[in-house]
C-alpha positions as CSV (number, residue, x, y, z in Angstrom):
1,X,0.0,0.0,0.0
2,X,1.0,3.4,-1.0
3,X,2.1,6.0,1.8
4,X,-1.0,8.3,1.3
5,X,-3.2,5.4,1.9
6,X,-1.3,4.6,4.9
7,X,-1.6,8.6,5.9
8,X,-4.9,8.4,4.7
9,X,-5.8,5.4,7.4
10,X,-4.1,6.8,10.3
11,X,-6.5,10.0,9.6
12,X,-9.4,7.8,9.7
13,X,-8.5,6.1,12.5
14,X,-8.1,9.8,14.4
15,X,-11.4,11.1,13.6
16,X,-12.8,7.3,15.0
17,X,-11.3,8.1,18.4
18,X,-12.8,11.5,18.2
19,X,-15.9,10.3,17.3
20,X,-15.8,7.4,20.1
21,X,-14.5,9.5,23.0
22,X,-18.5,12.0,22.5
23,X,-20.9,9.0,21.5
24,X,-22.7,9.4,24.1
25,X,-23.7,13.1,23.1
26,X,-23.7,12.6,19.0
27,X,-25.7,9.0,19.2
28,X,-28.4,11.0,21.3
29,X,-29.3,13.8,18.6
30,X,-28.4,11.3,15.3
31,X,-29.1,7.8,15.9
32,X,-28.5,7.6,12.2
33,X,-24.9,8.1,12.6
34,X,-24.4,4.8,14.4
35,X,-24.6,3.0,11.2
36,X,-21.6,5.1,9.6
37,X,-19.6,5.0,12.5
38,X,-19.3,1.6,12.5
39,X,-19.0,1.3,9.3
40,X,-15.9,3.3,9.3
41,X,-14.7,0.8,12.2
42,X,-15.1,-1.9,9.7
43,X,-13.2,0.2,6.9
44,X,-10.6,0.7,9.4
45,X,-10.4,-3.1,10.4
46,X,-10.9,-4.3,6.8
47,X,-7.2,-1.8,6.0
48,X,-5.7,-3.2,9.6
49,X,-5.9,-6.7,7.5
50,X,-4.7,-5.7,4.5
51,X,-1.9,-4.3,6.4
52,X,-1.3,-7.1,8.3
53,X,-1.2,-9.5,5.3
54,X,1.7,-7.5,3.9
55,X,3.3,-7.9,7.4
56,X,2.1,-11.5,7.9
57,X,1.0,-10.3,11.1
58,X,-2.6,-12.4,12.9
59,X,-5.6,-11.0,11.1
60,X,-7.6,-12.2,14.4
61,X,-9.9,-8.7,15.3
62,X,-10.4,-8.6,11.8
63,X,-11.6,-12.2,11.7
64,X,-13.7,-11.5,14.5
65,X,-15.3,-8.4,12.9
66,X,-16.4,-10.1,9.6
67,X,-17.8,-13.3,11.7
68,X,-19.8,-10.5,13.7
69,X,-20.8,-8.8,10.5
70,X,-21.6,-11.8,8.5
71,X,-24.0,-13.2,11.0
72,X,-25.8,-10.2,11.5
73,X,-26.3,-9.3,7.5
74,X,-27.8,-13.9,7.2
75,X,-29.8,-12.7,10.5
76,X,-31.3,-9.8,8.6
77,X,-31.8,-11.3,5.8
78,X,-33.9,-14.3,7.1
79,X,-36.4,-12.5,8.0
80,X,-37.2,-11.0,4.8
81,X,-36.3,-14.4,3.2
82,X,-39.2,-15.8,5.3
83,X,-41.4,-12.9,4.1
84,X,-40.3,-13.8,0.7
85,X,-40.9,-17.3,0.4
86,X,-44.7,-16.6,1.4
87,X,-45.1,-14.6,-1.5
88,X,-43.6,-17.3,-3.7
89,X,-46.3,-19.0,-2.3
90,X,-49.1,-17.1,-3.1
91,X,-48.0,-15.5,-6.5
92,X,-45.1,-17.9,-7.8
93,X,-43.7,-15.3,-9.2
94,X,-40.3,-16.1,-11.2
95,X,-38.8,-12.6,-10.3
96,X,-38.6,-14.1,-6.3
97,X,-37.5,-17.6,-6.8
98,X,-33.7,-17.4,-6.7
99,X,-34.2,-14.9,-3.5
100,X,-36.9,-17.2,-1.9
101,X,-34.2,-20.2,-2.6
102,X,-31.9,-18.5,0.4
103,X,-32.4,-19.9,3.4
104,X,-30.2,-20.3,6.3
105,X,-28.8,-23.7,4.8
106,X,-28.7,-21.9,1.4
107,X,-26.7,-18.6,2.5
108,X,-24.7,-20.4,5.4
109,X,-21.4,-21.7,2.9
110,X,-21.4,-18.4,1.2
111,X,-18.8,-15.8,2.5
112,X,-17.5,-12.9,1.0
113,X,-18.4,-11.5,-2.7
114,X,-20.8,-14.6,-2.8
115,X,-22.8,-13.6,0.4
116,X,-22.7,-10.0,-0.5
117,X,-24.1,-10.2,-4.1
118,X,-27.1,-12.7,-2.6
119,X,-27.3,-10.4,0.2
120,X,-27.8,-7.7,-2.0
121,X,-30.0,-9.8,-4.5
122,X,-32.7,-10.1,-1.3
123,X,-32.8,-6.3,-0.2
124,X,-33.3,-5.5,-4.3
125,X,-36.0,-7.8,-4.6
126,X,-37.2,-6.9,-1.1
127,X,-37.5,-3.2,-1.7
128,X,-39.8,-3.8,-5.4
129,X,-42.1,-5.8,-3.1
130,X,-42.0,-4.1,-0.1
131,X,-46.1,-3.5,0.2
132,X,-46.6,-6.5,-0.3
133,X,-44.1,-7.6,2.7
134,X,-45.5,-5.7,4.5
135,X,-49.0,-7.6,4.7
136,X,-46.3,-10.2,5.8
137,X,-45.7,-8.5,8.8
138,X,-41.9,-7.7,7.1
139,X,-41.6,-3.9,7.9
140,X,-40.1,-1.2,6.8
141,X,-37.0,-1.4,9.6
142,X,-36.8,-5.1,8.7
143,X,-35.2,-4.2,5.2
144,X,-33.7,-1.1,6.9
145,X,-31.7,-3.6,9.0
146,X,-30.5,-5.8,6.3
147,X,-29.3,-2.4,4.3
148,X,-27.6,-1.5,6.9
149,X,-26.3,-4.9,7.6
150,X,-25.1,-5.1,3.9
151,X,-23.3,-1.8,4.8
152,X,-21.1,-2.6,7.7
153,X,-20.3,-6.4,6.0
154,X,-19.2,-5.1,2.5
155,X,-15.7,-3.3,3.7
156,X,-15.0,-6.9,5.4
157,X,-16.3,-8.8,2.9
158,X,-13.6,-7.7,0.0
159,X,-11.1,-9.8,2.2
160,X,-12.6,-12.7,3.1
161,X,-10.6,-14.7,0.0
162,X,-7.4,-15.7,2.1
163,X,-6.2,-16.1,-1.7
164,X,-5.8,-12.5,-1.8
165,X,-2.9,-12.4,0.0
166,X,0.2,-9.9,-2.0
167,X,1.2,-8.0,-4.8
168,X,-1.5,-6.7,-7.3
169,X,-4.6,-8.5,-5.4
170,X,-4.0,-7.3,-1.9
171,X,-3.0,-3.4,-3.7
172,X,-6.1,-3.1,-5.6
173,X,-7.9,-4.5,-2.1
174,X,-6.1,-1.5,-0.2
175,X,-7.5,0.7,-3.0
176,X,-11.0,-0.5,-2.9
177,X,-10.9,0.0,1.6
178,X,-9.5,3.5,1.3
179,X,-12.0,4.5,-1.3
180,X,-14.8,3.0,1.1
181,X,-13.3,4.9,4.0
182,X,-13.6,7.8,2.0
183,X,-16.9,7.5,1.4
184,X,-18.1,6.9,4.9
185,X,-16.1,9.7,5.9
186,X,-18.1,12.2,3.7
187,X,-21.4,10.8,4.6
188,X,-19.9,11.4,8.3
189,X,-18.8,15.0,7.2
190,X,-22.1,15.9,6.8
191,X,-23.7,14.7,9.7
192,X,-20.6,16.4,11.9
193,X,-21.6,19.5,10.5
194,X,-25.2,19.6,11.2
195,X,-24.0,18.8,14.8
196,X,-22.0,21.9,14.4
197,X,-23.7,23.9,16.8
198,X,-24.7,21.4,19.1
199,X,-21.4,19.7,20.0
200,X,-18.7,22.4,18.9
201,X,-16.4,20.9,20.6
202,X,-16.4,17.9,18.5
203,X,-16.3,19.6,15.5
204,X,-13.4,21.3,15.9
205,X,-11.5,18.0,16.7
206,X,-12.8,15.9,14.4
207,X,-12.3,19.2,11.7
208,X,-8.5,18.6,13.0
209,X,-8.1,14.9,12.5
210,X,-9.8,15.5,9.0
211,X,-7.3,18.1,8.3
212,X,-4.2,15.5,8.5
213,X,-4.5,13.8,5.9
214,X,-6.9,15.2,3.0
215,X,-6.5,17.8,1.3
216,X,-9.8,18.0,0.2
217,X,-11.7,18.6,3.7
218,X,-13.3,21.5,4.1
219,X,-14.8,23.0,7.1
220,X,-16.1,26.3,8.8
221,X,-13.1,27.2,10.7
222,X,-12.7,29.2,14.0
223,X,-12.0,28.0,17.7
224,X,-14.2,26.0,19.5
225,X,-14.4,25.4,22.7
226,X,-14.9,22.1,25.0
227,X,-13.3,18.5,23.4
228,X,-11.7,17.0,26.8
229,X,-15.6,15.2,27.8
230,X,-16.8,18.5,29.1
231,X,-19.7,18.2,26.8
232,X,-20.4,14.8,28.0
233,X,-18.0,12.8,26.3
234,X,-15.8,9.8,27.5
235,X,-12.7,11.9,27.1
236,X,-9.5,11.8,25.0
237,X,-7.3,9.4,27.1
238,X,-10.6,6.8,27.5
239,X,-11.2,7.0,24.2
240,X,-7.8,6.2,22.6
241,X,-8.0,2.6,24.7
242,X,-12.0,2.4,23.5
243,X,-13.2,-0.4,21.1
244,X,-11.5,0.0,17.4
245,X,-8.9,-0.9,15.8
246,X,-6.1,1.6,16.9
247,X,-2.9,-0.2,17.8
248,X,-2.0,0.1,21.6
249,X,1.1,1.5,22.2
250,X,3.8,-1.1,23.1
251,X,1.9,-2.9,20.5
């Protein structure tokens, strides 16, 4: 991996801690947030394996995070798949019988890229029947969780090939995890700034931890005040030992 991805990481990995050390004020005025933020964990532990694979280092949290992830999305999606088959009942409609086919047994030996695109495959076909899912009893934050289950597995789900494992593969993987981080970092930008005024504190350090690394961040700028838990966060020193995958030191 290149050293601006590397650079790029570390930046990510700042504006995680900033974001973990006032959770406890952000989560209570955007809920919606959660779903980025630990999405961006996943980013973060997706690069951590990449890096460790060019190091030959244990891939172990990352492990862990994809198992975690994995069995949440087939959790989410068995629901709907439930929903699904009912409707396959009643209409036999061609258009639902590859997604009806997924059941536990069906989606269980699929991992990575294979689990995604059926994953995916459900919440499509899901969403153009939704109404109708509905009379089901499948709601609305049924399909909401799978989307966002899809969301936090597909950053782990690039590595789950232990064949990709040096030279061109694992470099265009490290390319495909920085671009995600990106990503989630914007849709994070935005929601930061709407908290602007709420939680200046915040934005002022998670402005700076933007600043490190990309050029391309943008942000009102000016002094803000609070940043050391004062506005009811855990606090800087707590939060660079919380959950993520910053290396401790000595580590």
């Amino acid at each position: 991996m290149t050293d601006h991805e590397i650079e790029f990481a570390k930046m990510a990995r700042l504006a995680y801690r900033e974001l973990t050390d006032q959770r406890p004020q952000w989560e209570q005025r955007s809920p919606a947030m959660v779903a980025d933020f630990e999405q961006l964990n996943n980013f973060l532990q997706a690069f951590e394996e990449v890096s460790s694979r060019e190091g030959t280092k244990s891939g172990k949290e990352y492990t862990d995070a994809r198992d975690r992830a994995e069995h949440a999305a087939e959790a989410a999606a068995g629901r709907i798949v439930r929903g699904l088959r009912v409707l396959q009942v009643n209409s036999h409609n061609p258009a639902l019988a590859t997604v009806a086919s997924y059941t536990p047994n069906a989606l269980n030996p699929l991992h990575g890229e294979e689990l995604l695109g059926a994953l995916n495959a459900i919440a499509s076909a899901a969403a153009g029947v939704a109404p109708l899912l509905a009379n089901e009893g499948v709601t609305d934050e049924h399909l909401k969780t799978l989307d966002d289950a899809i969301a936090l597995y597909t950053p782990l789900a690039t590595l789950n090939n232990s064949t990709v494992k040096q030279g061109d593969g694992l470099r265009s993987t490290a390319r495909q995890v920085v671009k995600g981080l990106r990503t989630v970092l914007q849709r994070l930008d935005a929601r930061i700034d709407n908290l602007r005024d709420e939680i200046p504190g915040l934005a002022q350090r998670y402005d700076d931890a933007r600043r490190t690394a990309d050029s391309s961040y943008s942000a009102p700028t000016g002094q803000r005040e609070g940043g050391d838990g004062s506005e009811g966060g855990i606090g800087r020193e707590a939060a660079g030992n919380a959950f993520g995958p910053e290396a401790q030191p000595g580590s």
